[in-house]
C-alpha positions in Angstrom: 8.4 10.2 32.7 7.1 6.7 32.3 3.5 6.9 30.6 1.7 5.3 33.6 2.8 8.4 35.6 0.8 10.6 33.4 -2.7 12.1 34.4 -5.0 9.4 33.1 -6.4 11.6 30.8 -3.3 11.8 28.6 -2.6 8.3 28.3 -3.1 7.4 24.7 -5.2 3.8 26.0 -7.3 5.5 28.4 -7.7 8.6 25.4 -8.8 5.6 23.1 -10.8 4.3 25.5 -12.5 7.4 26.3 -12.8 9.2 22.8 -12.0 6.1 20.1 -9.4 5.3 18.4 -9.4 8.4 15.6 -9.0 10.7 18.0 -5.6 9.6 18.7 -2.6 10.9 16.7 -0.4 8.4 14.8 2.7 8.5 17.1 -0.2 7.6 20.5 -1.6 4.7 18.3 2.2 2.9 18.0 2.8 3.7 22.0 0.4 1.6 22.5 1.4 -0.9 20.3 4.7 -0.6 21.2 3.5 -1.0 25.0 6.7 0.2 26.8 9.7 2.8 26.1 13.3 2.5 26.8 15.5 4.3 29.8 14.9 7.7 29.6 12.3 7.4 26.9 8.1 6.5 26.6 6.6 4.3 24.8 4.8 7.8 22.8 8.4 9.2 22.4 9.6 6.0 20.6 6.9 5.6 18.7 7.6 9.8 17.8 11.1 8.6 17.0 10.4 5.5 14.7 8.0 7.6 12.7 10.5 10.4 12.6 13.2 8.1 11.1 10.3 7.4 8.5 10.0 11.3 7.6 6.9 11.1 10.2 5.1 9.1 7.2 2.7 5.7 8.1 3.5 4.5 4.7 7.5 4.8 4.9 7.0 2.9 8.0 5.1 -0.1 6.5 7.5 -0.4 3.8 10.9 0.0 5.6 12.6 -3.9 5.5 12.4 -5.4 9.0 16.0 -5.7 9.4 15.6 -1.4 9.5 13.1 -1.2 11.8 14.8 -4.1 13.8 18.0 -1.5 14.1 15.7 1.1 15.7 16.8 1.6 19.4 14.1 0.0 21.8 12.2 -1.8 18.9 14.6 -5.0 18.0 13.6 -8.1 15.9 10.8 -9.0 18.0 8.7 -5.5 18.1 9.7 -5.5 14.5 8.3 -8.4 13.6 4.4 -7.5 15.3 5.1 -4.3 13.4 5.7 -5.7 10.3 2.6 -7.9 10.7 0.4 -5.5 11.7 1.0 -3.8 8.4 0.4 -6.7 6.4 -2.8 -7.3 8.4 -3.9 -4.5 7.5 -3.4 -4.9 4.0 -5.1 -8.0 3.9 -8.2 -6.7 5.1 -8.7 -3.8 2.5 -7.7 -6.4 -0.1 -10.6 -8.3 1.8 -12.9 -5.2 1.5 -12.3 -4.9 -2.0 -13.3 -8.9 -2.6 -16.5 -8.0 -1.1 -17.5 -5.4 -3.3 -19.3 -6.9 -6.2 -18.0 -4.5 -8.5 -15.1 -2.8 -6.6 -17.9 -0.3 -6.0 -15.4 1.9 -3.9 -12.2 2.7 -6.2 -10.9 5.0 -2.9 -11.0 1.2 -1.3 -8.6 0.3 -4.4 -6.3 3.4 -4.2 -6.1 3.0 0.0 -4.8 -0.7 -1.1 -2.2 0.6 -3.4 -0.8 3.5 -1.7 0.0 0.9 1.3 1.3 -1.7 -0.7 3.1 0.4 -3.4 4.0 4.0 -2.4 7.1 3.8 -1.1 8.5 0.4 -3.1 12.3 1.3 -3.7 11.7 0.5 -7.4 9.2 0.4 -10.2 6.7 -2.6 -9.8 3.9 -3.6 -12.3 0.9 -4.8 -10.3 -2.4 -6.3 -11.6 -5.4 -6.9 -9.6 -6.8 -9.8 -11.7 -11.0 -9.8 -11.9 -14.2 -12.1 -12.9 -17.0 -11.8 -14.4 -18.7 -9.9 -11.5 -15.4 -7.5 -10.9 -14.8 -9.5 -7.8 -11.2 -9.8 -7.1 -9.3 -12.9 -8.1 -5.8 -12.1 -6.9 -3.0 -9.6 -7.1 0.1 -10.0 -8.2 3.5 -8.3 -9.2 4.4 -9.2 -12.7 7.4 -7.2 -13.3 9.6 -5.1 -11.5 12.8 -2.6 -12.1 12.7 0.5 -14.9 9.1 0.1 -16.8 9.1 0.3 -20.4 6.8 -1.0 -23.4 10.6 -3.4 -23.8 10.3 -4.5 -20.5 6.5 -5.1 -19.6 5.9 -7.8 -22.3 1.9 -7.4 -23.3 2.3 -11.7 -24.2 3.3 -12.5 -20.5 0.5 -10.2 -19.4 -2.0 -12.2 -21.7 -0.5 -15.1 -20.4 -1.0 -14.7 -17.4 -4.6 -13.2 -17.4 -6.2 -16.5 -19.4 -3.9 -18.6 -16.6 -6.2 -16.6 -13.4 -9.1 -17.2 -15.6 -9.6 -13.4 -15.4 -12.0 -11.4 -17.1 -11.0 -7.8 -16.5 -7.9 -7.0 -14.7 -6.8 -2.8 -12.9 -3.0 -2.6 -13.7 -0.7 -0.6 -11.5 2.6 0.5 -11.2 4.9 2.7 -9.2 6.8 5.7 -9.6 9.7 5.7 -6.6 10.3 9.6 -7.9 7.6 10.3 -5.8 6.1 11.9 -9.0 2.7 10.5 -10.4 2.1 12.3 -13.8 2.4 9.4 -16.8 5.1 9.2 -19.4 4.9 8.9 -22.8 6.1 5.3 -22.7 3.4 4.5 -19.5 0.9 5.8 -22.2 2.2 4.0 -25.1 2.6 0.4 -22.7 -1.0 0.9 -21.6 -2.5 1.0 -25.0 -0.6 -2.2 -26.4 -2.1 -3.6 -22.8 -5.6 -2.8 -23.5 -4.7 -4.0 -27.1 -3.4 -7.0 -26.3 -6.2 -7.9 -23.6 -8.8 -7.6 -25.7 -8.1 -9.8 -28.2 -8.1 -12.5 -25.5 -11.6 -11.0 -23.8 -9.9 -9.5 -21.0 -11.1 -5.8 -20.1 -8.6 -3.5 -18.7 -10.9 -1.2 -16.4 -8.0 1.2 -15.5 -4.0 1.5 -14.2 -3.0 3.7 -12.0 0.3 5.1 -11.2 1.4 5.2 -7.5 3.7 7.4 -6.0 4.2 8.3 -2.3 1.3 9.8 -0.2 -0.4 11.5 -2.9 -3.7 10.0 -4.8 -2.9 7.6 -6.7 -3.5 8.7 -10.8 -6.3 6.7 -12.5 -5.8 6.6 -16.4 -9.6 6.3 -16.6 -9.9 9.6 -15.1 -7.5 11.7 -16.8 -9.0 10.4 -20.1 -5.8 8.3 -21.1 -7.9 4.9 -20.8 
């Protein structure tokens, strides 16, 4: 049954209409982005199926490559496409949120930021979030990527590349694709030459977290490791 033959009450635009947009459930929200179904199909049961291809997870669904959601029956290139820039809108506007914070008052603001832009990464990534003077957010950007190591993540480049963004404290992050947020040994060992390194160059490190899948991103700061 087409959508429009529903009681008005059920419709997820006249529910978000009626109650807000909260009190809709993820798979009502795409309908009615998604606008129209396929033979046989609504536009909520598509949007059920794309999330369920996605393990039913928001953040599997930002991340998947556009080519993959393009291959979804009833979405295409096109539907793909306003998904994929949806996702990146909304990205830009908590990395927005955080530049407005004088001193990144709100690190949940910082963790929502790097659970959509990291969780679900298909390998490790080193990410900072360079800073001024007043914590206000310069830019971020991915340094290094593939397996993470003190070898690998050179503490010169990072140096480098802080006094190049002017930067005077920088939050690191990285990745853990296993889904599995506690620190290793060598993420401990890396972040101290980090801090190390920054310092002698006037550059605070405020705090790295480790991202992995839904789950809260790990501060350093907080677990006393920083």
């Amino acid at each position: 049954m087409a959508i429009n033959d529903w009681p008005a009450r059920e419709r997820p635009r006249e529910r978000l209409i009626a109650f807000g947009e909260s009190a809709l459930s993820d798979a009502e929200l795409l309908a009615i982005y998604l606008r129209v179904g396929i033979r046989g199909k609504s536009a909520v049961d598509l949007a059920r199926d794309l999330l369920s291809r996605h393990d039913g997870s928001l953040g599997r669904l930002a991340s998947s490559p556009l080519a993959e959601l393009a291959r979804t029956p009833g979405i295409g290139m096109a539907k793909a496409a306003q998904l994929k820039a949806s996702f990146e809108l909304s990205r830009r506007a908590l990395t927005e949120a955080m530049n407005e914070r004088d001193n990144l008052a709100s690190p949940e603001k910082v963790r929502d930021w790097l659970r959509l832009s990291m969780a679900y990464l298909p390998q490790e990534c080193f990410v900072a979030l360079w800073l001024d003077a007043q914590h206000r957010l310069i830019l971020s950007e991915t340094l290094f990527t593939g397996t993470l190591t003190q070898a690998s993540v050179y503490p010169r480049e990072v140096v480098k590349t802080a006094l190049q963004r002017n930067a005077a404290a920088v939050i690191l992050a990285h990745n853990h694709p296993s889904g599995i947020a506690e620190p290793s040994s060598s993420d401990q060992t890396l972040t101290s030459s980090l801090r190390q390194a920054l310092a002698m160059v006037d550059v605070k490190l405020l705090d790295h977290f480790i991202v992995a899948g839904t789950a809260k991103p790990l501060s350093f700061v907080e677990r006393g490791l920083l």
